[in-house]
Structures are given as structure tokens and as C-alpha cells.
C-alpha positions as CSV (number, residue, x, y, z in Angstrom):
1,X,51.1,22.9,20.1
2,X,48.2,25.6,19.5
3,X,46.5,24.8,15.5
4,X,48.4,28.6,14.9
5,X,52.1,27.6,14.2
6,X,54.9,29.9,14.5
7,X,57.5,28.9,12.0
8,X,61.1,29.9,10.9
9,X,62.8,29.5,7.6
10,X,66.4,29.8,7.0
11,X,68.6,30.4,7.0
12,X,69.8,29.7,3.2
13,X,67.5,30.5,0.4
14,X,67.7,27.1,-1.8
15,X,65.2,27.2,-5.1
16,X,63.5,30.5,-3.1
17,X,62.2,27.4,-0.4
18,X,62.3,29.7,2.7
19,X,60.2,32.5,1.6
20,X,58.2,30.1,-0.8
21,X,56.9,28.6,2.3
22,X,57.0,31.6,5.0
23,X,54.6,33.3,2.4
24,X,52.3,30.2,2.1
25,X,52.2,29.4,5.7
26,X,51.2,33.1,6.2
27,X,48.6,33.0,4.0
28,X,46.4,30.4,5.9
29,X,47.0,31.8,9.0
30,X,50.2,30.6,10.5
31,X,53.1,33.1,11.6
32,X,56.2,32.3,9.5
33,X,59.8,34.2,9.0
34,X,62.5,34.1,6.7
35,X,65.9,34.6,7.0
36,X,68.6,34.5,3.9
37,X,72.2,35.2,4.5
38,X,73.9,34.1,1.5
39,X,73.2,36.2,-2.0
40,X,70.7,34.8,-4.2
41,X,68.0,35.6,-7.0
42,X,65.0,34.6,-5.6
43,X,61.9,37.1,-3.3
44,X,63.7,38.9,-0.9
45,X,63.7,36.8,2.6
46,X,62.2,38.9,5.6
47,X,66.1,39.2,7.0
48,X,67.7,39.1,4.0
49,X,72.2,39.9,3.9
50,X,74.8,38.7,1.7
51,X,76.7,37.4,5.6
52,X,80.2,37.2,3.2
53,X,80.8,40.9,3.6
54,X,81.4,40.6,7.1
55,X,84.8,39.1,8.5
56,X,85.1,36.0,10.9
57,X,84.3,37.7,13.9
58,X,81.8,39.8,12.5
59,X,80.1,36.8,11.2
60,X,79.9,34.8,14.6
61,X,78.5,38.1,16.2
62,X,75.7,37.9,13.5
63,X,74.7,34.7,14.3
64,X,74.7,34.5,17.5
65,X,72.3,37.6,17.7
66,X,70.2,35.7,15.3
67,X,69.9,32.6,17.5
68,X,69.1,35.1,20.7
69,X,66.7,37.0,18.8
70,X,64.3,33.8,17.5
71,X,65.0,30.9,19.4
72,X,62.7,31.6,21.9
73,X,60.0,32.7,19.1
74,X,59.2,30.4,17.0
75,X,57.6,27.0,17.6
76,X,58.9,25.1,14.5
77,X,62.0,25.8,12.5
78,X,62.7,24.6,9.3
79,X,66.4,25.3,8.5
80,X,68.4,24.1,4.7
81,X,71.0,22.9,3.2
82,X,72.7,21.9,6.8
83,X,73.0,25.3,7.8
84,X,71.6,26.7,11.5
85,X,71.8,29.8,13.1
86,X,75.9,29.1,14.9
87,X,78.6,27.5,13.3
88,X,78.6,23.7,13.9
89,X,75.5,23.5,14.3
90,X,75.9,24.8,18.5
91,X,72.5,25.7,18.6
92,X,70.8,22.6,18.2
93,X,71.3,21.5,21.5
94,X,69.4,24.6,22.6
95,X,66.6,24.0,20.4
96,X,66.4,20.4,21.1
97,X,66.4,21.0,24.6
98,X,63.3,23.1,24.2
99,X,61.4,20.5,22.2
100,X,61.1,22.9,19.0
101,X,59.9,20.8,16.2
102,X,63.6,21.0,14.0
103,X,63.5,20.1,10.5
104,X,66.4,20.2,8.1
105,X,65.5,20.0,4.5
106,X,68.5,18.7,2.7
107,X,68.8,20.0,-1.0
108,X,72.2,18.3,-2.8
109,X,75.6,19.5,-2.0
110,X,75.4,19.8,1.2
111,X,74.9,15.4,1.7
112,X,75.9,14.3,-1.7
113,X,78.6,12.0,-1.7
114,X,80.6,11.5,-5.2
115,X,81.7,7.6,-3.5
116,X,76.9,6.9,-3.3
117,X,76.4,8.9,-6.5
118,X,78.4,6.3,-8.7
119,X,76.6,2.9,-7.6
120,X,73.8,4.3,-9.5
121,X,74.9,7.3,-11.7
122,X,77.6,6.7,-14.6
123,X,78.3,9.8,-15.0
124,X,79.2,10.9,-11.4
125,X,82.9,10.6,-12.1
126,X,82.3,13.9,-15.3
127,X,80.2,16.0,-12.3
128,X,82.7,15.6,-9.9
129,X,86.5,15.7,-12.6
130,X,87.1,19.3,-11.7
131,X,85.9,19.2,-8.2
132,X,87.3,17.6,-4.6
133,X,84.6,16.7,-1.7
134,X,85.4,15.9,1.3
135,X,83.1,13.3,2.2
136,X,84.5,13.1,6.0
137,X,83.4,16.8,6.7
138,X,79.6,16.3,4.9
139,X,79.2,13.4,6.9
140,X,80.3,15.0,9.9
141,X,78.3,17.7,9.5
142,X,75.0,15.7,8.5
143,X,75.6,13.3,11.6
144,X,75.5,16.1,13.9
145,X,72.7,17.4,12.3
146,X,70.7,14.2,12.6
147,X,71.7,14.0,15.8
148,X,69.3,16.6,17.8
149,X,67.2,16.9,14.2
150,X,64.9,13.3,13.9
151,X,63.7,14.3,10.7
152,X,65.2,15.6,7.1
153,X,63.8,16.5,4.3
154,X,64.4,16.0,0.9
155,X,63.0,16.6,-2.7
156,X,63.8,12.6,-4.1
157,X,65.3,9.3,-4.1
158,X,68.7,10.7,-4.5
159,X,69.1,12.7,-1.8
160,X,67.2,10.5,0.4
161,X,70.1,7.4,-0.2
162,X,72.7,10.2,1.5
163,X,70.8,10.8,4.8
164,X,69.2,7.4,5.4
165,X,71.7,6.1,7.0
166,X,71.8,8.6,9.8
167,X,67.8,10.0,10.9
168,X,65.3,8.5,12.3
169,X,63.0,10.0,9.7
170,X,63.6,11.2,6.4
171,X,60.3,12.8,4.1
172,X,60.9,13.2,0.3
173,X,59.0,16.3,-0.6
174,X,58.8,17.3,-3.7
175,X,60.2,20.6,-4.8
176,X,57.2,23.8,-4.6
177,X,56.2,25.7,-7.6
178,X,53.3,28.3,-6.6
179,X,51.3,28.0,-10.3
180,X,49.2,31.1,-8.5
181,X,51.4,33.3,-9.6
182,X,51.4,35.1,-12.9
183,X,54.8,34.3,-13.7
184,X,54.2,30.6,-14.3
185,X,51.7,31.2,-17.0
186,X,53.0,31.4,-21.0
187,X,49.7,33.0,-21.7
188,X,51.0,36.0,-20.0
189,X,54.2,36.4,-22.3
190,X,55.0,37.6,-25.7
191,X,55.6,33.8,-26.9
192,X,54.6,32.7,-30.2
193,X,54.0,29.1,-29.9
194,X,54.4,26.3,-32.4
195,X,52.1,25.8,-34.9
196,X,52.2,23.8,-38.2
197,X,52.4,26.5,-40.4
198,X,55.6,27.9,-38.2
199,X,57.9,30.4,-40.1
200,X,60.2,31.0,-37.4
201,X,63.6,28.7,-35.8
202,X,62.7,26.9,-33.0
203,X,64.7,28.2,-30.2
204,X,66.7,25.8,-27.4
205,X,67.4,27.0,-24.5
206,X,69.9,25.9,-21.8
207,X,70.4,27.5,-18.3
208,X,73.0,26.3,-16.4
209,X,73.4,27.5,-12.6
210,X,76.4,25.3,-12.0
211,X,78.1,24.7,-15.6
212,X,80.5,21.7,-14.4
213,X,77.6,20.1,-12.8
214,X,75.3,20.3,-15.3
215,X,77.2,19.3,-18.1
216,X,77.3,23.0,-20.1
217,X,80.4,22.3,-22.2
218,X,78.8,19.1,-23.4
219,X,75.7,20.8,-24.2
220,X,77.3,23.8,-26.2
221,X,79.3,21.2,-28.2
222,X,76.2,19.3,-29.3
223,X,74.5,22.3,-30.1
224,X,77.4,23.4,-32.3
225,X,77.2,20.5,-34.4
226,X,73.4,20.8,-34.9
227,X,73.6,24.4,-35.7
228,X,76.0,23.7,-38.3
229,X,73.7,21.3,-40.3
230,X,70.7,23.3,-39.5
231,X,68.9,26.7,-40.2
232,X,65.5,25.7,-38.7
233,X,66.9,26.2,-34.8
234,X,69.3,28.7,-32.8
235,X,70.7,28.2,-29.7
236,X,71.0,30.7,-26.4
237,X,72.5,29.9,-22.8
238,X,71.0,32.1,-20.2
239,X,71.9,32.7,-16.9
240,X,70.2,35.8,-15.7
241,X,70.3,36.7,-12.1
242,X,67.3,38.4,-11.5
243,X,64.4,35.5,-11.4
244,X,61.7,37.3,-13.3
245,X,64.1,38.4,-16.0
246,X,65.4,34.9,-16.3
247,X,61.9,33.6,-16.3
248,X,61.2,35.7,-19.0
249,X,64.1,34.4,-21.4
250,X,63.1,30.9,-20.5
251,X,59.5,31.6,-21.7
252,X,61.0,32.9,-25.1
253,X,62.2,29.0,-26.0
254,X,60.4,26.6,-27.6
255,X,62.7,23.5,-25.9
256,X,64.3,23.6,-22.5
257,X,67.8,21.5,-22.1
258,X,68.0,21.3,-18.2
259,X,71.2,18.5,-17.9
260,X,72.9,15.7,-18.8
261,X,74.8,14.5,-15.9
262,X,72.4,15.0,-12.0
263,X,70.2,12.1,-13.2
264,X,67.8,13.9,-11.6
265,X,65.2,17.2,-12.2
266,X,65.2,20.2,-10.3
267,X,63.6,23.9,-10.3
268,X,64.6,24.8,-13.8
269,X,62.6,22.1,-15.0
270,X,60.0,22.5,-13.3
271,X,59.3,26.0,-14.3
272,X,59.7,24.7,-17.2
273,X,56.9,22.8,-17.3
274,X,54.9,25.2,-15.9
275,X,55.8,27.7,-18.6
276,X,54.9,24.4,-21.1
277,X,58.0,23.8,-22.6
278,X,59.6,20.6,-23.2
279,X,62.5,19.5,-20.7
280,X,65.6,17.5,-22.0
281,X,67.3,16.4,-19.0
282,X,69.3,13.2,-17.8
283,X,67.0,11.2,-15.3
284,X,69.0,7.9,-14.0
285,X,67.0,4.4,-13.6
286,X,67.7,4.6,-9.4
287,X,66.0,8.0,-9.2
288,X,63.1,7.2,-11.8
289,X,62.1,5.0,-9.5
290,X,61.1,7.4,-6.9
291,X,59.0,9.2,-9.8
292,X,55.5,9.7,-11.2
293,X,54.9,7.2,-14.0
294,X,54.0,10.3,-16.3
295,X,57.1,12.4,-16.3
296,X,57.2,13.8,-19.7
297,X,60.8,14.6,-19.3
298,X,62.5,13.4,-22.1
299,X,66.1,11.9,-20.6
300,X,69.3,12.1,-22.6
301,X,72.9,12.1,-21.8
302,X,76.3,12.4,-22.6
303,X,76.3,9.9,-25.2
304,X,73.1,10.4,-26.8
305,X,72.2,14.2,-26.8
306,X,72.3,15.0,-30.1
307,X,69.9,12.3,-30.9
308,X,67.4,12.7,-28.4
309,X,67.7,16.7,-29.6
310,X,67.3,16.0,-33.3
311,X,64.1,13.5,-32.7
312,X,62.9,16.7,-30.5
313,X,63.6,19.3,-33.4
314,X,62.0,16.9,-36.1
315,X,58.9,16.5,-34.1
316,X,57.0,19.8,-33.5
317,X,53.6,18.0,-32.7
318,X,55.7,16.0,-29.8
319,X,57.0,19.4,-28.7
320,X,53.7,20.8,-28.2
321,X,52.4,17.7,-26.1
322,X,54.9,17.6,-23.9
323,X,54.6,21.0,-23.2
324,X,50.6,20.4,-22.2
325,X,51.7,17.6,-20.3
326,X,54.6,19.3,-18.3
327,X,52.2,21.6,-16.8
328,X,49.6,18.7,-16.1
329,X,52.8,17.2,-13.9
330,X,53.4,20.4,-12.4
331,X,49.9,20.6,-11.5
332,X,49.6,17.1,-10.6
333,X,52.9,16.7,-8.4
334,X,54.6,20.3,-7.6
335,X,51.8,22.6,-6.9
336,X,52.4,25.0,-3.4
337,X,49.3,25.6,-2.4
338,X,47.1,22.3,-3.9
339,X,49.9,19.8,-3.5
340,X,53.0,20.5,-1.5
341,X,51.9,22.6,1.5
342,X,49.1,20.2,2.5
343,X,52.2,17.6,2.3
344,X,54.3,19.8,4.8
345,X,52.2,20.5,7.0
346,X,51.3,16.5,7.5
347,X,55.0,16.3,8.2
348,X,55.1,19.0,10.8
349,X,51.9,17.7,12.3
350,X,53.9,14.4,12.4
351,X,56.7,14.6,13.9
């Protein structure tokens, strides 16, 4: 393999992954594509469709002229969330065959099974009430992806416990924020931050991209019982889907509740952090393990939200510090271009 890689992304835009790192890779001289077929509100990919509007048929076409055009092309490819170019993953033979480096970069739905979740998360059983997973069909689906792929990717402990038991390799990589761009910097909006002398509410924010999941109705309820015992806050739920609009909302609040049931952080609180605002989220013991020593996340569930909320409220200079220190861990752990790409390009050069 020449040191100029020629790399594919795809075919699912996860967290903005696949154009997050076709962009990067581009930028120091690799040759890397994007592909998106499923709507979504991060950049544009380079081949970028909402596949849904197209029937069965249609849809097999589609891929398969996907697969034709690229497979040849590219030297690595990087596909997410157990999703390849043909249905069943038909292709991987193919691509095997031809000794392209195949990575699949697992990201939580797509391998998590309710039956793992509850040996170490008590509240799996309130994620999954309303919802029915057929474990049989994700683990056929990662098996046959693990078998022509040696090596999976994922963002922490959590999902790593799902795929262990079937690749030869599995890589936790952290999820990629690129702190180059202006977005990720509060200095660049119309924020007032929090001083001593405030004369404003402080303004909580929750931003739920699967309510069920993250525990929304919980949250609101919480909320309602704060707001009707205090003036000094006010509460909004966003859920914009254009990214820079959303971003903007989220860089409005003065305390950021991610959620209370995952056990684990994702992109929301990470940009965040960037934006240095303070994260309320549920982190679980299993999954802390598999994390920094210096998380500034401040965990709280189910049972003891409106607590961990009201020491928050109470505390303005502990607000302020953890939102210096959330952008310290961004920096520290989940920069693109310092941190993570260095990190993904060890693991291409490595397997």
C-alpha cells in the first residue's frame, strides 16, 4: 500500500463520521469519499440521497451500481453502523477477496443487545419498555460482518462488550469533534455567560434525538417540578434538524442535560463541552471504566435527577468550571485533527 490512501466512507452518516473523516483525510493528502443514503443533519456526504424514496427494486439497483462504481477504487473502506454497499452484506466477499483493508465502525443500535446492556446497566429494561429487538437478526448480521471484516470499530467499552465476541480485532475510538471549526467556539456566539453579579435565569437545555432512549419524559417531569419552586431557571427541549441551527440553540444554555438512561456519552455532549457548558448525563460504573479519569460529566439518573440538577442550579461557580474543563476534555480526548485522526490512521496502518 502506497503512503497516499484511497479511502471510502459510507455508507450511513452516524454523528456526521463519514464526511468528518473523508474531509480530514483529504486535507493531508489522502483521497477519501463519502457516501450517505439515509437522511440526516449533518455536511452534506459527497453522494448524498435519502435511498427510502426509492421502492425495493429500485433500491437493490442503487446499490449494486454503487458497489460497481467504487469497489475497484478505493484501497480502504470504512463502512458504519453494519451497513455495506448490497443487502446482506453480498459484497464483502468481493472486497475481501481483493484484500481491501474493510473496517466497520459499529456505533449502538446496530450491535446493542437489551439481554448485555442489563448485566451492567439498571436501567436497560426503561430504554428498551416500548421497543422489541431482535437480538437473533443483530447478531446475524454482525457475525457476517465479522466474518470477511477482522476489525470493528467502536467509540467505548459498551459497544465494544457487543462485538468482542465475534472479530479478531476490535479498536475503541473515541468519537471526533473538529475544534478547528468556528462552530465549536462560544466566543463566537451571542452567549452571555455566568457571572456573579448574573441578573438573568439560567437556562437548561435538553436535546433529545431518540426521546425513549434518552429518557425525555423523565427529564421534562423533573424539570416541571423545579420550575414550579423556582424563578431563577427556565427550561427548553430542542431538537432542530439543521446542525448549525441546533448548535446555535445549544450555545444559548447555560447547562446541558444529555440522558439519564445510555450510561454512556455521545456527540451532544461532546459539543457540549466544546461549546463549555456543563453536561448532566447518566455514565454507568462498567463504561466509566473505559474513561479518562477527568470527565467532568456530572452523572445522574432516574432516581436522582432532580438532585444532581438542583446542586447544579445552586452552584454557578461549579457551572463555570466545568464548562472550562469540558473543553480541556474535548481537547484532551476528542480532538479530529490533534487526537483522533492520528489514532485512525494507526489503525488503518495496522491492520
Amino acid at each position: 500500500m502506497s503512503n497516499i490512501w484511497n479511502i471510502l466512507y459510507g455508507l450511513i452518516s452516524i454523528c456526521g463520521l463519514n464526511t468528518t473523516f473523508a474531509k480530514a483525510m483529504n486535507e493531508i493528502g489522502h483521497s477519501a469519499k463519502s457516501i450517505s443514503f439515509l437522511n440526516h443533519r449533518f455536511e452534506k456526504a459527497d453522494i448524498d440521497f435519502d435511498i427510502n424514496m426509492f421502492t425495493k427494486p429500485e433500491k437493490i439497483k442503487i446499490r449494486q451500481n454503487l458497489f460497481e462504481e467504487h469497489k475497484d477504487t478505493y484501497e480502504v473502506f470504512h463502512f458504519f453502523f453494519a451497513h455495506t454497499f448490497l443487502y446482506d452484506q453480498e459484497d464483502l466477499p468481493y472486497l475481501s477477496s481483493k484484500e481491501k483493508k474493510i473496517f466497520m465502525h459499529h456505533n449502538g443500535t446496530d450491535v446493542r443487545l437489551p439481554s448485555v446492556l442489563e448485566k451492567f446497566n439498571p436501567y436497560a429494561k426503561l430504554m428498551y419498555k416500548d421497543f422489541f429487538v431482535n437480538e437473533d437478526e443483530v447478531t446475524k448480521y454482525v457475525k457476517n460482518c465479522a466474518k470477511w471484516i477482522p476489525t470493528a470499530i467502536v467509540q467505548d467499552l459498551e459497544l465494544a462488550e457487543y462485538v468482542k465476541p465475534f472479530y479478531d480485532n476490535v479498536e475503541i475510538l473515541p468519537l471526533p469533534i473538529d475544534l478547528s471549526l468556528g462552530k465549536y467556539c462560544i466566543e463566537n456566539y451571542d452567549y452571555k455567560p455566568i457571572t456573579k453579579s448574573l441578573n438573568r435565569k439560567l437556562k437548561i437545555i435538553h436535546a433529545p434525538t431518540n426521546r425513549k432512549f434518552k429518557g425525555t419524559d423523565y427529564i421534562i417531569d423533573v424539570m416541571k417540578k423545579l420550575l414550579s419552586k423556582r424563578n431563577d431557571i427556565e427550561f427548553t427541549v430542542i431538537d432542530n434538524p439543521n446542525h448549525n441551527d441546533f448548535l446555535k440553540e445549544l450555545a444559548q444554555g447555560d447547562i446541558i442535560i444529555d440522558h439519564i438512561l445510555y450510561g454512556t456519552y455521545g456527540m451532544l455532549s461532546i459539543e457540549a463541552m466544546a461549546l463549555k457548558k456543563p453536561v448532566i448525563t447518566y455514565i454507568n460504573d462498567f463504561v466509566k471504566q473505559g474513561y479518562p479519569n477527568d470527565l467532568p460529566i456530572v452523572s445522574a439518573t432516574v432516581d436522582n435527577l432532580e438532585e444532581v440538577i438542583e446542586n447544579l442550579i445552586n452552584d454557578k461557580e461549579k457551572i463555570v468550571y466545568l464548562g472550562e474543563q469540558g473543553r480541556k476534555y474535548v481537547e484532551k480526548y476528542h480532538d479530529l485533527k490533534n487526537v483522533i485522526l492520528p489514532r485512525l490512521i494507526d489503525i488503518y496502518k495496522k491492520y
